[in-house]
NUTILO-444829 format. One record per residue (C-alpha): residue number from 0; x, y, z. Coordinates in pm, whole numbers. Layout:
{r NUM,{X,Y,Z}}
...
END
This chain:
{r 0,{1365,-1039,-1248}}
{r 1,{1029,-906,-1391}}
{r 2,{949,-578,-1576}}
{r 3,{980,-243,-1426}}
{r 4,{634,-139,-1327}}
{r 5,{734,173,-1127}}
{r 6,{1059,383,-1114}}
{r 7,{1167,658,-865}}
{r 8,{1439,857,-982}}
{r 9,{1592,1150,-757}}
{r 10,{1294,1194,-539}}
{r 11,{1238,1458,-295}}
{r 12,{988,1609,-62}}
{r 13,{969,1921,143}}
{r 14,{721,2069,390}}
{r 15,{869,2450,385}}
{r 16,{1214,2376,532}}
{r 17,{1170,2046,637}}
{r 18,{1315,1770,413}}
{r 19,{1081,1459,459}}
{r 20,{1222,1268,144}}
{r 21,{1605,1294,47}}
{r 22,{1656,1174,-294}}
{r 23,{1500,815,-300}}
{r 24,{1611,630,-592}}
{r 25,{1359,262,-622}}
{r 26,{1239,56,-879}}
{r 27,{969,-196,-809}}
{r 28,{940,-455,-1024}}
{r 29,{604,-665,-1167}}
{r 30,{529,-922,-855}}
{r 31,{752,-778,-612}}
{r 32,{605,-763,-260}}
{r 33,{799,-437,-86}}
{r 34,{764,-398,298}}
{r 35,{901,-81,427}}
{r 36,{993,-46,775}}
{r 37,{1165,275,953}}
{r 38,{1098,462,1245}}
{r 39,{784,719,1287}}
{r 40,{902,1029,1100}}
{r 41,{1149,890,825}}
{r 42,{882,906,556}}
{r 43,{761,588,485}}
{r 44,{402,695,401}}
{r 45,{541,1034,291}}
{r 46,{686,799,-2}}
{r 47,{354,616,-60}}
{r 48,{158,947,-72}}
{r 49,{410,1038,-330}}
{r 50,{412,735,-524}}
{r 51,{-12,709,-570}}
{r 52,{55,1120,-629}}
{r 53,{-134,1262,-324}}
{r 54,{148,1450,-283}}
{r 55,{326,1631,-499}}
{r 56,{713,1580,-519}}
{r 57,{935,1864,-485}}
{r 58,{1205,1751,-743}}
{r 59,{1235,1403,-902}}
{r 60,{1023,1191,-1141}}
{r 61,{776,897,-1075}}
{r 62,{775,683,-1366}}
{r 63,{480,373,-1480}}
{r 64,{624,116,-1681}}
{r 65,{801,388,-1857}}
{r 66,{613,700,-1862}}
{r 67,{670,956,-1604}}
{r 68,{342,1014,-1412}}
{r 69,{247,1423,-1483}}
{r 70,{97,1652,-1231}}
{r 71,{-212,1620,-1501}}
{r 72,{-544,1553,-1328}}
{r 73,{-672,1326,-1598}}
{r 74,{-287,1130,-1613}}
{r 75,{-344,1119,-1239}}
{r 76,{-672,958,-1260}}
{r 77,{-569,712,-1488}}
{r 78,{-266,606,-1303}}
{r 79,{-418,608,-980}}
{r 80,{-658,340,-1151}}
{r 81,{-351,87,-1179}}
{r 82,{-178,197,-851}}
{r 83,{-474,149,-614}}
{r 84,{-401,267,-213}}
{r 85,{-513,121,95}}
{r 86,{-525,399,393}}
{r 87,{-508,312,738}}
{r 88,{-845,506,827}}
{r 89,{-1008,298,576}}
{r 90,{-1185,569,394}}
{r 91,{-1524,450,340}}
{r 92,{-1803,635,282}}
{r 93,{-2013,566,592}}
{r 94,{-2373,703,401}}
{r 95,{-2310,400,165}}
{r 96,{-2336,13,273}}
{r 97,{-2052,-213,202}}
{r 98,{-2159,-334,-169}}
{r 99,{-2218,54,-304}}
{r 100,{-1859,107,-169}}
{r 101,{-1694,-142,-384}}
{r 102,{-1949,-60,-689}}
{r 103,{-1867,323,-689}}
{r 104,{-1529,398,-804}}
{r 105,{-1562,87,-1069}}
{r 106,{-1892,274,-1190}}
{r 107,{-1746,637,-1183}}
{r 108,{-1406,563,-1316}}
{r 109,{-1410,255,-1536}}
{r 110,{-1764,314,-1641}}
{r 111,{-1837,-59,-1592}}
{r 112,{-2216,-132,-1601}}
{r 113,{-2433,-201,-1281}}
{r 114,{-2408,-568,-1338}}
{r 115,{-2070,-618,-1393}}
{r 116,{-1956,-438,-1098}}
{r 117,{-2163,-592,-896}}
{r 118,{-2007,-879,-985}}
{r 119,{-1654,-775,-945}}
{r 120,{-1768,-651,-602}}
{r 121,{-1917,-930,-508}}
{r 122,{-1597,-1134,-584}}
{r 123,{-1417,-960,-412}}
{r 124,{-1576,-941,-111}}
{r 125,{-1575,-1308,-89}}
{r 126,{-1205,-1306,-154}}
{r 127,{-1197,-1074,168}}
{r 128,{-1441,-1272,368}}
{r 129,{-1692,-1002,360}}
{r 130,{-1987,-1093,145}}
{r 131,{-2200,-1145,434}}
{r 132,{-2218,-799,515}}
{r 133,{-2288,-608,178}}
{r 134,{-2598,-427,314}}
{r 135,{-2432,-285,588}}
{r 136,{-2312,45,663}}
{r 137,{-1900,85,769}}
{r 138,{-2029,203,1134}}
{r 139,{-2196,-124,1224}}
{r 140,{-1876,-302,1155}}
{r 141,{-1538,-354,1341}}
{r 142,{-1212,-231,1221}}
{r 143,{-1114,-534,1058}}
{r 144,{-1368,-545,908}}
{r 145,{-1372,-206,751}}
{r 146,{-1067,-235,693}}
{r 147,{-1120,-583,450}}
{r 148,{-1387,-378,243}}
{r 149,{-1126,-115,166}}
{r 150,{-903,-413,36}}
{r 151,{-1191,-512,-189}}
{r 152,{-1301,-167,-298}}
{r 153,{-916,-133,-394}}
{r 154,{-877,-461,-594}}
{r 155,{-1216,-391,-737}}
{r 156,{-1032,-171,-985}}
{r 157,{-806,-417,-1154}}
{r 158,{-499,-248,-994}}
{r 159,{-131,-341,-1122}}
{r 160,{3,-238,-781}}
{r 161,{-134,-214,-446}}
{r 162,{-7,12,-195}}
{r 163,{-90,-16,173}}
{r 164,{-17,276,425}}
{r 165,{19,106,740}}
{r 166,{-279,-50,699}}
{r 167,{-327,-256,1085}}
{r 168,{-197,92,1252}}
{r 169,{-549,224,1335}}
{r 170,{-701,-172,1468}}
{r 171,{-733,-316,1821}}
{r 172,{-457,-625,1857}}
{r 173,{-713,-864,1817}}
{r 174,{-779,-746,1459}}
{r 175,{-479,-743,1324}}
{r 176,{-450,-1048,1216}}
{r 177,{-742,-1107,1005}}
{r 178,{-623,-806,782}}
{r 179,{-255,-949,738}}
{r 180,{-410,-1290,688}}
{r 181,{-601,-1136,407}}
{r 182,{-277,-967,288}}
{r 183,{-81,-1278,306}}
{r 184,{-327,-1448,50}}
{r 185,{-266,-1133,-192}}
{r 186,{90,-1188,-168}}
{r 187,{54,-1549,-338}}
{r 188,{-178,-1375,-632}}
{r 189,{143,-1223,-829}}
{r 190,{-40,-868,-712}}
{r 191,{254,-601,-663}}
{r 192,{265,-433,-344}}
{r 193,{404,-178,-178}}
{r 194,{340,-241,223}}
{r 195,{442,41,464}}
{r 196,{436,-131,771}}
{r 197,{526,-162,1175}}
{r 198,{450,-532,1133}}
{r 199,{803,-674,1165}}
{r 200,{735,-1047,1124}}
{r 201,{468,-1009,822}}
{r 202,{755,-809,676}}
{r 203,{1019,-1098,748}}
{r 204,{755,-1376,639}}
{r 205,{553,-1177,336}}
{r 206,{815,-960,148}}
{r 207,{1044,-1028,-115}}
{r 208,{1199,-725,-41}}
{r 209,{1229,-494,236}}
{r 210,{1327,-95,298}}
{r 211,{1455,3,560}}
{r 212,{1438,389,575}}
{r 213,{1543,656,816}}
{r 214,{1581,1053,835}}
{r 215,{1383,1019,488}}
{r 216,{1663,815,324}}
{r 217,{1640,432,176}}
{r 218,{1887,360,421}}
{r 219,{1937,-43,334}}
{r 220,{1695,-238,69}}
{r 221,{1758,-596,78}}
{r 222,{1558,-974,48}}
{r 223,{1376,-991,440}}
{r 224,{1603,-1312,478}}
{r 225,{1956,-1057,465}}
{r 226,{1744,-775,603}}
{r 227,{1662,-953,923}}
{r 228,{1988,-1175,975}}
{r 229,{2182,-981,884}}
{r 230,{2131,-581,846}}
{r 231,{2435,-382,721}}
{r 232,{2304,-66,823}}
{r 233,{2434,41,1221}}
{r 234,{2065,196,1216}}
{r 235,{1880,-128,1069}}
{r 236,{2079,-282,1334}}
{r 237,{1958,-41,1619}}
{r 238,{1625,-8,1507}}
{r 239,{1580,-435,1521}}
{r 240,{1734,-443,1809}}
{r 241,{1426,-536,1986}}
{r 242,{1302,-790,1721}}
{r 243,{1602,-934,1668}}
{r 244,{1621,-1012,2032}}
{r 245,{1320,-1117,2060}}
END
């Protein structure tokens, strides 16, 4: 197995009385792709929003290859630079056109020079299938397409991990698919990734592991192939019962 990149030790979240995360315990390793699955409420993207540190944890430590990630705004900022986030309302800034999007953070945060991220934006956009549309603003295109600039903007910064927060959730059917199919093809880069996700068979097809988690536990964590088959869980079981049949 690879190198730890990130490790969750004894995490826990709280909204006043309500426990959303119950001491999660997870390591992801360098080219893992993690898909995790779990009913509506048992803090999938509660995890994710801990893990990139837009929320802050009520007990337990987030560690980066080694290093536990402080509640310092300048650690923050540094780590959120290697452990980029996709959201599922994309996040753009509609006043700026597709190219400035994918130029701004590189400019503002890695101080790269005008030319060089244009460049990197530029190559990235291909990657996504959205060069054609660089001088256009995020309202004149569809979700899909939105949602592939936010995939570039992300891997504009050179991240070590990429996490996605349901990222098809907020698309029309018909769009789905050209945001997993980009996905897929980031799967076969050795990019890690952390994939929150209702998007059963992507999860059976793209992961090499999968979470299943419920009531804010990691109830069962397993390769997709066992996961699927064959889950241990009664409440993996009940909650593919659908899939599974189908």
């Amino acid at each position: 197995m690879g190198v730890t990149v990130i490790s969750i030790k004894d995490l826990s979240k709280s909204f006043g009385k309500h426990e959303v995360l119950r001491k999660i315990d997870m390591e992801v390793k360098e080219g893992e792709i993690i898909c995790i699955v779990g009913s509506s409420g048992s803090g999938k993207s509660t995890l994710l929003r801990c893990i990139n540190k837009l929320e802050k944890q009520t007990s337990g430590n987030i560690f980066f290859r080694g290093k536990e990630v402080r509640d310092v705004q300048r650690e923050v900022n540094e780590y959120r630079a290697k452990v980029g986030m996709v959201f599922q309302s994309f996040n753009l800034f509609n006043n700026m056109t597709v190219l400035q999007n994918c130029m701004l953070c590189t400019r503002k945060v890695l101080h790269l020079s005008k030319e060089e991220a244009f460049d990197r934006a530029i190559a990235h956009l291909k990657e996504v299938g959205m060069a054609p549309f660089i001088n256009a603003k995020p309202d004149q295109l569809s979700g899909g397409q939105k949602q592939r600039v936010a995939i570039a903007r992300a891997l504009c910064m050179n991240p070590e991990v990429l996490l996605f927060d349901e990222p098809t959730s907020a698309l029309d059917p018909e769009m789905v698919g050209e945001v997993l199919n980009v996905m897929k093809d980031l799967a076969t880069t050795g990019l890690t990734m952390i994939i929150v996700t209702h998007e059963m068979a992507f999860a059976r097809d793209v992961s090499t592991r999968t979470i299943f988690m419920d009531r804010g536990y990691v109830a069962e964590d397993a390769p997709p192939s066992e996961l699927f088959s064959n889950p241990k869980n009664p409440r993996t079981r009940e909650f593919l019962s659908r899939y599974l049949a189908g």
